[in-house]
C-alpha positions as CSV (number, residue, x, y, z in Angstrom):
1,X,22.1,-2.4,22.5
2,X,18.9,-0.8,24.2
3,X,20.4,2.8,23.9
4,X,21.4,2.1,20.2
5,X,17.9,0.5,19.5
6,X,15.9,3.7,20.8
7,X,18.1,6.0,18.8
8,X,17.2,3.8,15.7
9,X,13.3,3.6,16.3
10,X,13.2,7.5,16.8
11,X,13.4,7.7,12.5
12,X,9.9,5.6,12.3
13,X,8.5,7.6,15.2
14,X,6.4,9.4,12.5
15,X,4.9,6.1,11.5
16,X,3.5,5.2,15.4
17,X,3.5,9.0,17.6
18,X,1.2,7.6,20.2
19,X,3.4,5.2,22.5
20,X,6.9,4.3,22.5
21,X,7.5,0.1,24.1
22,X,10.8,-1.4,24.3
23,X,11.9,-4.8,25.3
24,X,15.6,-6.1,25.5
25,X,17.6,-8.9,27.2
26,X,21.4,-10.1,26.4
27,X,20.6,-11.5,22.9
28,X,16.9,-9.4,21.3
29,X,15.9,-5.6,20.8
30,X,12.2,-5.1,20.2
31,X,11.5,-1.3,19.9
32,X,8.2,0.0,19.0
33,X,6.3,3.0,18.1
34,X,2.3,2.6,18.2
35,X,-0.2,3.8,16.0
36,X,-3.0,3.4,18.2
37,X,-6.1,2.3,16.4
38,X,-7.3,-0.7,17.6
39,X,-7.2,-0.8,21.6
40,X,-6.3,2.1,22.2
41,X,-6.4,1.8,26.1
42,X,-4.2,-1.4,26.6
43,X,-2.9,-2.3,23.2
44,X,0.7,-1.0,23.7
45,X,3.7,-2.9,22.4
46,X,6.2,-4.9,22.4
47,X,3.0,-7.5,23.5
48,X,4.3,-10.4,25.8
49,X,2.8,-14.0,26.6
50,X,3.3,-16.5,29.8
51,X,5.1,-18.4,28.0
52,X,7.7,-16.1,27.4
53,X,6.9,-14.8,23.5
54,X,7.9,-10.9,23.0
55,X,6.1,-9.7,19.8
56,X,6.0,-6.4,18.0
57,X,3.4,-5.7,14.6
58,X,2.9,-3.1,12.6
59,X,-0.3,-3.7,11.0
60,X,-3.8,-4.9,11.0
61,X,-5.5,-8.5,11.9
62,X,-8.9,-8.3,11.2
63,X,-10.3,-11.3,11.3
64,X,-9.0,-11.0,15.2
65,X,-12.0,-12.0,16.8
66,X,-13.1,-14.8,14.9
67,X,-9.5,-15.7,15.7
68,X,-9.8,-14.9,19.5
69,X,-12.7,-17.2,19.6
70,X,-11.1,-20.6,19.5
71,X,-8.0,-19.6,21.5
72,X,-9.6,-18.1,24.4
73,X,-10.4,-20.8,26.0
74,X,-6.6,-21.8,26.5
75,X,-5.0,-18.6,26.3
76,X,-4.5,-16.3,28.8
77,X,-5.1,-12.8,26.9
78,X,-3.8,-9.6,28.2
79,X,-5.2,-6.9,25.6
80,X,-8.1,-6.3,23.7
81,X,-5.4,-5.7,20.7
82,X,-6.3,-7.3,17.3
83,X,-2.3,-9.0,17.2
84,X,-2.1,-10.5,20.3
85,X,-3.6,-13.6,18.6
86,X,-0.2,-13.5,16.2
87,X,1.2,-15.3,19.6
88,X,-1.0,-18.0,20.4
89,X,-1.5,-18.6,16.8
90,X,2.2,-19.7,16.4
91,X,2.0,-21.7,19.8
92,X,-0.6,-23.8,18.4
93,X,0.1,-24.1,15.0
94,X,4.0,-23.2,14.4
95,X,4.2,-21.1,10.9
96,X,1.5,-23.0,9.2
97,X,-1.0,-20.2,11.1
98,X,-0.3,-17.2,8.1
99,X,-3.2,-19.1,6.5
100,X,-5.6,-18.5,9.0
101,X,-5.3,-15.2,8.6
102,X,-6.9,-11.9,7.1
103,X,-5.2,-8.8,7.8
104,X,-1.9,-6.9,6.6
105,X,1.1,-6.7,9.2
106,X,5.1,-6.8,9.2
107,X,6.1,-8.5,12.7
108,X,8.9,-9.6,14.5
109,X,8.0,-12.7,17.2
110,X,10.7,-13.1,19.3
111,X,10.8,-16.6,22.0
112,X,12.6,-16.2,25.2
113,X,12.8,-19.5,25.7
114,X,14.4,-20.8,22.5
115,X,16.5,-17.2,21.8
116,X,14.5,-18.1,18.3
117,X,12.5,-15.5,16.2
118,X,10.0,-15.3,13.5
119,X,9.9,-12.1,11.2
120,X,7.2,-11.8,8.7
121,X,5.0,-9.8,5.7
122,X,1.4,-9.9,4.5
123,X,0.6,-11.7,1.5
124,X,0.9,-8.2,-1.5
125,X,3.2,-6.1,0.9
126,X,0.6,-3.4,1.7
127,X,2.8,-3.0,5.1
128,X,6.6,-2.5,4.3
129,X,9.6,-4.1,6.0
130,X,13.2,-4.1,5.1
131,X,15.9,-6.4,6.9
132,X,20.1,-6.6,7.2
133,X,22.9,-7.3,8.7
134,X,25.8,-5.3,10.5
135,X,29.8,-6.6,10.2
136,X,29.1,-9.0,13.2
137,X,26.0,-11.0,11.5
138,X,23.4,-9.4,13.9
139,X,19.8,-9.1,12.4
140,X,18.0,-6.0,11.8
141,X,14.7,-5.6,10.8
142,X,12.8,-2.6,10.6
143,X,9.4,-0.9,9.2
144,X,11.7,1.9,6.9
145,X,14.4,1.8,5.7
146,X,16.3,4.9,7.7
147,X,15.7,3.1,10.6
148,X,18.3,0.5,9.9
149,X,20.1,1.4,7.0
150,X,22.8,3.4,8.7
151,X,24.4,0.2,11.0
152,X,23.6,-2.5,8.3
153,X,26.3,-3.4,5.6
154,X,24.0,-4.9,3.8
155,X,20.0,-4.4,3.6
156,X,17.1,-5.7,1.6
157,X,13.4,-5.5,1.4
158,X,11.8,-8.3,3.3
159,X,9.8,-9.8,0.5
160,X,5.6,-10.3,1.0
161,X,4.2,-13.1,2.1
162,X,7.4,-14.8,3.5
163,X,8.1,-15.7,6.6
164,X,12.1,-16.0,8.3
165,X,12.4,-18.1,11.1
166,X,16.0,-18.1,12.9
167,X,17.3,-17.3,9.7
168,X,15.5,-19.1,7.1
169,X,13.4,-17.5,4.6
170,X,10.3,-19.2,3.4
171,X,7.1,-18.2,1.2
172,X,4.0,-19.3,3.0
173,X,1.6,-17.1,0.6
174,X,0.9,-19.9,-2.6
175,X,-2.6,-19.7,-3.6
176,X,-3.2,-21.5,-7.2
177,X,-3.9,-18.1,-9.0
178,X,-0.2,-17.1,-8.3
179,X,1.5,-19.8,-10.7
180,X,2.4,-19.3,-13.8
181,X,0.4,-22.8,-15.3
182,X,-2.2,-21.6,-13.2
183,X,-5.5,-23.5,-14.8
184,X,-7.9,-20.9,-16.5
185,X,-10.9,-22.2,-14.4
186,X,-14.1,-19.9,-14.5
187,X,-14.9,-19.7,-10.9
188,X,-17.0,-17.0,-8.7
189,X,-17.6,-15.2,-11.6
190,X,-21.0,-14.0,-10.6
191,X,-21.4,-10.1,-10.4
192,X,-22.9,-10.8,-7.3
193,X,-20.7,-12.4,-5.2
194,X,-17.8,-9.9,-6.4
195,X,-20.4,-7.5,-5.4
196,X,-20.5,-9.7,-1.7
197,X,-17.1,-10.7,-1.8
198,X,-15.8,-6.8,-1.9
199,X,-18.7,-5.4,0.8
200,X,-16.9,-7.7,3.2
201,X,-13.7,-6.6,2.3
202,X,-14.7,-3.6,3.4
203,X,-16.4,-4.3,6.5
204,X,-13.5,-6.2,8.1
205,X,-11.2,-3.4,7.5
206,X,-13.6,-0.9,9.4
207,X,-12.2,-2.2,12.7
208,X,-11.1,0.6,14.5
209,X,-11.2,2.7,17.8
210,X,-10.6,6.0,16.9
211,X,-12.1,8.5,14.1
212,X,-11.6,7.1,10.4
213,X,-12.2,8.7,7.0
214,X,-12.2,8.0,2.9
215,X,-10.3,8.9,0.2
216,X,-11.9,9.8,-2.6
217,X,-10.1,10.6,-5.7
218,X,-13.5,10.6,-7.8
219,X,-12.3,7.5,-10.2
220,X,-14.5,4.4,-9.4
221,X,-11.9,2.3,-7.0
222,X,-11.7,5.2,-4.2
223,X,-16.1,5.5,-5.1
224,X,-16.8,2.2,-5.1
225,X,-14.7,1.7,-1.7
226,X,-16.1,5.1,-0.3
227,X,-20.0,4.2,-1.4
228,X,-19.5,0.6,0.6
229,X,-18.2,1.7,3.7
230,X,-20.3,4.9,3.9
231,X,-23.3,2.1,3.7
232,X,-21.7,0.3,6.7
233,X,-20.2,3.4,9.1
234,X,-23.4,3.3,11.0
235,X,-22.6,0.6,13.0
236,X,-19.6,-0.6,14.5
237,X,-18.3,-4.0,13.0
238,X,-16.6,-5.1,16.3
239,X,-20.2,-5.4,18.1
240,X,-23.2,-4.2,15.8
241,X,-23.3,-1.3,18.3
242,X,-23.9,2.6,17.1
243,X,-20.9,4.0,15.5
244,X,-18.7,6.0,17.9
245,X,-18.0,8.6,15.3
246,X,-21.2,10.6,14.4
247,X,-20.1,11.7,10.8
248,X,-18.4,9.8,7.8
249,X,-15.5,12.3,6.5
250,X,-14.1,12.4,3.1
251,X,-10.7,13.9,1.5
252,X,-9.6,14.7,-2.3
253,X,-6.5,17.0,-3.0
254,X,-5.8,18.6,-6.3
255,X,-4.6,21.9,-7.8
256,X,-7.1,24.5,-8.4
257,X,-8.6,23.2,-11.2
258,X,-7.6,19.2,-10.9
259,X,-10.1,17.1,-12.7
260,X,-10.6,14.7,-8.9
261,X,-11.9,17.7,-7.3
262,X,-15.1,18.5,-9.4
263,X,-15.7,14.1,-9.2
264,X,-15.3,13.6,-6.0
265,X,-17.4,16.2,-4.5
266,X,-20.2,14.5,-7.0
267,X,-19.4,11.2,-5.4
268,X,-19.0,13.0,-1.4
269,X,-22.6,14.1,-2.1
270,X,-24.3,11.5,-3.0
271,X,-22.9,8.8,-0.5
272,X,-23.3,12.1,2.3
273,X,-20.2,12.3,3.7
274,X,-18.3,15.6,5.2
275,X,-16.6,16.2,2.5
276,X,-13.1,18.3,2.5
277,X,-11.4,19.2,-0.9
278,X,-7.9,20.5,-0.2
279,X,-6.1,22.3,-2.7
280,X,-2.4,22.5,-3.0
281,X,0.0,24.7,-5.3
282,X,2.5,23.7,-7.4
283,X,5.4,25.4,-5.5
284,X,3.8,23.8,-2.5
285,X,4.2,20.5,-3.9
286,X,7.9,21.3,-5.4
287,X,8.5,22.6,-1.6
288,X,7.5,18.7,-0.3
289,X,9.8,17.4,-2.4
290,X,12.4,16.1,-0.8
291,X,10.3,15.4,2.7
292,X,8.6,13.1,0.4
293,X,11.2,11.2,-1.2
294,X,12.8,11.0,2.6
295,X,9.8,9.1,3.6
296,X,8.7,7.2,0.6
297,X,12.5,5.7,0.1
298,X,11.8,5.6,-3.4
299,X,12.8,7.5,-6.7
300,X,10.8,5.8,-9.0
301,X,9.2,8.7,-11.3
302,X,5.4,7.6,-11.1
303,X,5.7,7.1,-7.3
304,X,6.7,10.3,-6.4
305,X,4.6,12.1,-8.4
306,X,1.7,10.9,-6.6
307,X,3.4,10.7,-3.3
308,X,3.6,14.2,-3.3
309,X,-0.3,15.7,-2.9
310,X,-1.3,12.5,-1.0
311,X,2.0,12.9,1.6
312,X,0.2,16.8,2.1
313,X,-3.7,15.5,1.9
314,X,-2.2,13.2,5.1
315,X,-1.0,16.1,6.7
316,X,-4.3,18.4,6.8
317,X,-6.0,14.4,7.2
318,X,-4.1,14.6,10.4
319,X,-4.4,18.1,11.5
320,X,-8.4,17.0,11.7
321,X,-7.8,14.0,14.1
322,X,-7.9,11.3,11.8
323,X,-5.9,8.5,11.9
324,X,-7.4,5.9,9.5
325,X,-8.5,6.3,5.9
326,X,-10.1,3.8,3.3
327,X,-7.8,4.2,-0.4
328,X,-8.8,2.5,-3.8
329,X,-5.0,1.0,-4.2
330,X,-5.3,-2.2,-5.8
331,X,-8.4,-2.3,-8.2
332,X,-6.4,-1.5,-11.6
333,X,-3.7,-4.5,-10.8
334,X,-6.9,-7.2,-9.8
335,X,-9.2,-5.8,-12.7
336,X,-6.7,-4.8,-15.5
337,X,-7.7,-0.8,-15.0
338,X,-4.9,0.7,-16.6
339,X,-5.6,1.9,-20.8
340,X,-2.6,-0.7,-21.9
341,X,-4.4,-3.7,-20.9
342,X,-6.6,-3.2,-24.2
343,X,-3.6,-4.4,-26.1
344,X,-3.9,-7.8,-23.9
345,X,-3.3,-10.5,-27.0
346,X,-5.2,-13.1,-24.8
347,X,-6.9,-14.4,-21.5
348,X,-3.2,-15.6,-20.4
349,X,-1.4,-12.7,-21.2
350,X,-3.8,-10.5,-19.3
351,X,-3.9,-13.2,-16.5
352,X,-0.3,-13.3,-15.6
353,X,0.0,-9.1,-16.4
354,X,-2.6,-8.5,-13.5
355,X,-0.2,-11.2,-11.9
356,X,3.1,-9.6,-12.3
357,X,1.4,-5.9,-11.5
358,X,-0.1,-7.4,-8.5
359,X,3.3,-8.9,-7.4
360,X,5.4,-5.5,-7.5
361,X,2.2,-3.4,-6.0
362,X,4.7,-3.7,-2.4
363,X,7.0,-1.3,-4.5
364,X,5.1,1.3,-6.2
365,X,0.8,1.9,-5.1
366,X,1.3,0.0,-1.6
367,X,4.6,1.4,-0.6
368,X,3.1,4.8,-1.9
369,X,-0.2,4.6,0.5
370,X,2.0,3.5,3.1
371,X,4.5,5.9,3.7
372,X,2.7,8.8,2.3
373,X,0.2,8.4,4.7
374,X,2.4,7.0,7.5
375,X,4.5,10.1,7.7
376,X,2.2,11.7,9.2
377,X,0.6,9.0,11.3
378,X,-2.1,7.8,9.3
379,X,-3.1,4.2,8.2
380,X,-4.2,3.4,4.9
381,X,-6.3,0.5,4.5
382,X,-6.6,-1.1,1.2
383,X,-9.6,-3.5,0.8
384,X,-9.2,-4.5,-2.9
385,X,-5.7,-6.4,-1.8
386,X,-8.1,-8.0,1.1
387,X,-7.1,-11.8,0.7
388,X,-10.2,-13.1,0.5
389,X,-11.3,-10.6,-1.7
390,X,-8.2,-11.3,-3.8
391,X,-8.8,-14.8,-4.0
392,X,-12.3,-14.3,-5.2
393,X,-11.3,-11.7,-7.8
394,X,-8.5,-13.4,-8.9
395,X,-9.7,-16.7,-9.5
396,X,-12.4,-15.6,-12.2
397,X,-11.9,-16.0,-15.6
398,X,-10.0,-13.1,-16.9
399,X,-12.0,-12.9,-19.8
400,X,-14.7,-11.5,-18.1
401,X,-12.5,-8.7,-16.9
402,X,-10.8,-7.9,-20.2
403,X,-11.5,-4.6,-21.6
404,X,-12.3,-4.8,-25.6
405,X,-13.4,-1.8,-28.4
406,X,-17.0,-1.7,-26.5
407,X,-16.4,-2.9,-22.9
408,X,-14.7,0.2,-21.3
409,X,-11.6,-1.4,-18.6
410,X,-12.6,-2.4,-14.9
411,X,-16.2,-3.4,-16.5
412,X,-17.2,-6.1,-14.6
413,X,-16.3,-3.8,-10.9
414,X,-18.4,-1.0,-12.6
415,X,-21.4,-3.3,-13.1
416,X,-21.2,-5.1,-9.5
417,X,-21.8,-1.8,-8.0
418,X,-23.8,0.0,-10.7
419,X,-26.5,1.2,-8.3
420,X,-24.0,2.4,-5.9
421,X,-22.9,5.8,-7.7
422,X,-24.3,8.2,-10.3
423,X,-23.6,6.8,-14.2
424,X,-20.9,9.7,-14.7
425,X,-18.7,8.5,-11.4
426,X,-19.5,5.0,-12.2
427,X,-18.3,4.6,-16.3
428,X,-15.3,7.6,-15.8
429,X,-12.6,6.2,-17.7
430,X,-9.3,6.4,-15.1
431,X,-7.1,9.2,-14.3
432,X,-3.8,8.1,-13.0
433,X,-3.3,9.2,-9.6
434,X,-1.2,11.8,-10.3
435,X,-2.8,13.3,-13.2
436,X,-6.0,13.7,-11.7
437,X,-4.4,15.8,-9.3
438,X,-4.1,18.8,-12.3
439,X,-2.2,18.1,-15.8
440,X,0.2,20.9,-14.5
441,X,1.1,18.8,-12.2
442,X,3.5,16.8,-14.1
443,X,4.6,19.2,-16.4
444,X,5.8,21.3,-13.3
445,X,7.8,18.5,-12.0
446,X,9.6,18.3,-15.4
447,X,9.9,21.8,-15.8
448,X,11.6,22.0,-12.4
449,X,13.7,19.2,-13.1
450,X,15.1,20.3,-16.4
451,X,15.7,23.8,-14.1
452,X,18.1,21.9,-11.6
453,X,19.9,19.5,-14.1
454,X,21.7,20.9,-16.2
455,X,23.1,19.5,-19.4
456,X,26.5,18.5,-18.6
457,X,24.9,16.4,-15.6
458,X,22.7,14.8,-17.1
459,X,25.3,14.0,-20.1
460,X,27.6,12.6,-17.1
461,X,24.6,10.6,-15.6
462,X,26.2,7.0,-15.6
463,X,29.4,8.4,-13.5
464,X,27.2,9.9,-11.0
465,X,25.1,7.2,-10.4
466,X,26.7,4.0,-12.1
467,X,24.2,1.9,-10.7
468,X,20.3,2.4,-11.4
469,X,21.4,5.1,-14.3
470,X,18.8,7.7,-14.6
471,X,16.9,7.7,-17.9
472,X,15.0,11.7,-17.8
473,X,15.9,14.8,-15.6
474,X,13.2,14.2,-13.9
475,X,14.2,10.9,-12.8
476,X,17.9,12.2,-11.9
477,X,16.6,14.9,-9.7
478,X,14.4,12.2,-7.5
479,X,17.9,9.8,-7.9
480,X,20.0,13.0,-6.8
481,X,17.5,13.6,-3.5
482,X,17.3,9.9,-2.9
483,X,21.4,10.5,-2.8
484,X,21.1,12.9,0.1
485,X,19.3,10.0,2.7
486,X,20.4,6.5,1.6
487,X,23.4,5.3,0.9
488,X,24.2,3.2,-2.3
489,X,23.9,-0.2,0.3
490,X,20.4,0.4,0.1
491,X,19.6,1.0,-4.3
492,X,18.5,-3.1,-3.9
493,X,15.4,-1.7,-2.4
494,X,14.2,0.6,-5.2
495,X,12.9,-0.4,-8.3
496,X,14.5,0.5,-11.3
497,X,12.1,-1.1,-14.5
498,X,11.3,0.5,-17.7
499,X,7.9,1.5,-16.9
500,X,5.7,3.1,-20.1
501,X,2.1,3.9,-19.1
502,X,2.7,1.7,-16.3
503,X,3.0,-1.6,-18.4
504,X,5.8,-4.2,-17.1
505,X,8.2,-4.7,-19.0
506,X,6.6,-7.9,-21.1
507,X,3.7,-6.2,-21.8
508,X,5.2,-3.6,-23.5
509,X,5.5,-6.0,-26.3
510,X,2.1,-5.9,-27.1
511,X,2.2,-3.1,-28.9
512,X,5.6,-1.6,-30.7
513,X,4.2,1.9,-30.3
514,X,4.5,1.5,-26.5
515,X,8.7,1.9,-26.8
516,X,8.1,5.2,-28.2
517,X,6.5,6.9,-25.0
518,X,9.7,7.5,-22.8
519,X,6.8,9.3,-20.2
520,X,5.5,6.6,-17.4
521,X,2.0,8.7,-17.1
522,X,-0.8,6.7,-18.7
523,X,-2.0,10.1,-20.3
524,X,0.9,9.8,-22.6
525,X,-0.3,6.6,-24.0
526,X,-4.2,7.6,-23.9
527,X,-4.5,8.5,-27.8
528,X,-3.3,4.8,-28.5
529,X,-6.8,3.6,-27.0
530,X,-9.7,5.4,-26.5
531,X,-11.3,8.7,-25.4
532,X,-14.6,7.6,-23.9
């Protein structure tokens, strides 16, 4: 089983390059590759207790030390490492601990003692995880898919914020604003303590070791996110001591003349980081095609086509020694940013939209950051889907966040941190990820696709892939790719929702003219709104 397990982790090793930790005994594997960010020096994993607890993470805890500081005293800890704390947590407090804590992870805890083991997700999904099970009922759970996919019969995304113990899958992430007859109570709906309420978001997530940086796309999540923690970088948040890093660097990517590139340099300049605009070429990004959809595990149209210049902005983001980096993932689900939520026929229905967008963020924008990033060893850190931040945000009214013929979308964000960036960066109306990159962008992708598909296959569609049918070219060619790596065992993993201008499917009865536009980019439902 050891020799088996080390052959399997070796397909993640992209995710952790820095240290490889193995544990086994006659009934657990624990395999792990590290990511070294926090602890560099003695944070190595699988992590082991006295007691006889084996535990291996993938993620972040960053309320650690405010954790630490109550356990200490009874707890014998080994590292310095912000998830030891995931052990003595669960000694004390069984699974009711999740609630204690602020950070985003995927972790298998395994007890010697018992032969019992707890597997579990953050709260939105930010970190992925995917379990199954081989012919003889053994568990496998894994950070990727490839690394599991080929000796499990069947195999499932471990859904966020549940936990599994010996078996048994619970949800332990219920807050009120996540029901359906959730109770349209104004509450924290002060600009100022969203203002308060996102500045520690931030803060907590700056907890790292090694050289960090911020992605800046030049649309006000990424500026708002860069302009905060370039305000904070001058001190570490671990100790209040100088900053070990003695500049703040920044990264956009685009095509020559992408929109993102001209913005963020406006935004790089005025918050003062080092800023680094790389450009990429459309064959370039055709090239990195199916290395992307390897690593993202996806074929969903709107996910790879923003996968692609972030999965090589990670790559030169590496080649510069950075292993962290801040992202703006998360603002448009919390705020209702995207131009369809101005056909919102109520304070409910935009409620529970944001509440449905926010639920599948684990399989489009989170899985996106994650993967992209992690294939070349970097970790994006998302502090709009921080939980306390979330629990502020979410709990407001939302008809102080809805966006109306004079209120532009995200209004209420914009205002909180008005004096934070020049008017321009501040009130730009949003550019989809992967439009921002260059409007050829897209239109290269479907070229290319109608290129490789030819008429007769994409007539023949349904017997080629009988199960999650292609609607476009475009989406056949991503299917067709996918095809190559992952066996059909594994389609329960990818979502496959009609997606217009990246509406859910309920919303898109807001507005008949919505079931026109067969294109998933928001620019091709930007002339039912507005231009400003």
């Amino acid at each position: 089983m050891r020799a088996r397990a080390l052959q399997l982790v070796r397909r993640v090793r992209h995710r952790g390059p820095d240290w490889s930790g193995v544990y086994a005994d006659a009934h657990a594997v624990l395999a792990h590759e590290r990511l070294a960010i926090v602890d560099v020096e003695s944070g190595a994993q699988p992590l082991h207790s006295d007691s006889g607890k084996v535990l291996c993470v993938n993620g972040e805890i960053y309320n650690h030390q405010e954790l630490r500081t109550f356990l200490s005293a009874t707890h014998n800890f080994k590292t310095a490492s912000d998830c030891e704390v995931l052990i003595y947590l669960y000694e004390e407090q069984g699974v009711d601990f999740f609630q204690a804590l602020n950070g985003i992870f995927a972790f298998v805890l395994y007890d010697r003692a018992r032969n019992s083991y707890l597997v579990a997700r953050d709260a939105i999904g930010v970190v992925p995880l995917y379990y199954g099970h081989d012919d003889a009922g053994n568990l496998y759970a894994a950070s990727e898919l490839k690394a599991i996919a080929e000796v499990c019969t069947t195999v499932q995304e471990f859904p966020p914020g549940h936990y599994m113990l010996d078996g048994e899958l619970r949800c332990w992430f219920k807050p009120g604003w996540m029901r359906r007859d959730f109770s349209l109570v104004q509450k924290y709906t002060t600009i100022k303590r969203l203002r308060t309420a996102l500045e520690d978001a931030v803060r907590r997530q700056l907890m790292c070791d090694v050289p960090f940086g911020l992605l800046i796309s030049g649309g006000v999540d990424s500026s708002i996110i860069a302009a905060i923690a370039a305000r904070a970088a001058a001190k570490r948040v671990e100790d209040g001591s100088a900053a070990w890093w003695p500049r703040l660097h920044s990264f956009t990517i685009g095509l020559p003349d992408a929109p993102d590139l001209e913005a963020a340099r406006v935004v790089a300049e005025h918050i003062g980081t080092a800023h680094h605009a790389f450009t990429f070429s459309v064959q370039e990004g055709l090239d990195a095609l199916e290395d992307v959809i390897y690593h993202l595990e996806t074929f969903d149209t709107t996910t790879v086509r923003a996968a692609v210049p972030m999965y090589l902005m990670a790559r030169k983001i590496k080649a510069m020694g950075i292993k962290m980096v801040l992202s703006g993932e998360g603002a448009d689900e919390v705020f209702g940013g995207y131009l369809y939520f101005h056909k919102a026929p109520n304070s409910r229905e935009f409620h529970l939209e944001t509440l449905r967008k926010i639920k599948a963020l684990h399989l489009y924008d989170c899985l996106r950051a994650n993967k992209a990033m992690a294939a070349w060893g970097v970790e994006a850190r998302v502090p709009f889907l921080d939980v306390d931040f979330l629990n502020r945000a979410m709990n407001m009214h939302p008809q102080t966040k809805m966006p109306s013929n004079t209120r532009i979308e995200k209004h209420i964000l914009r205002q909180a941190f008005i004096d934070y960036l020049p008017h321009a960066i501040v009130w730009r109306q949003k550019e989809q990820f992967s439009d921002g990159v260059g409007y050829r962008w897209i239109e290269a992708l479907q070229e290319h696709a109608a290129a490789k598909i030819s008429e007769q296959q994409f007539a023949a569609r349904d017997q080629a892939f009988p199960q999650k049918t292609p609607r476009t070219k475009e989406e056949y060619l991503y299917r067709q790719i996918y095809a190559q790596f992952f066996a059909e065992h594994t389609l329960d993993c990818v979502p496959h929702e009609l997606s217009i201008a990246c509406s859910s499917a309920v919303a898109l009865e807001w507005d008949e003219r919505f079931a026109a536009r067969a294109d998933p980019s928001g620019r091709a439902v930007r002339d039912l709104f507005h231009n400003a």
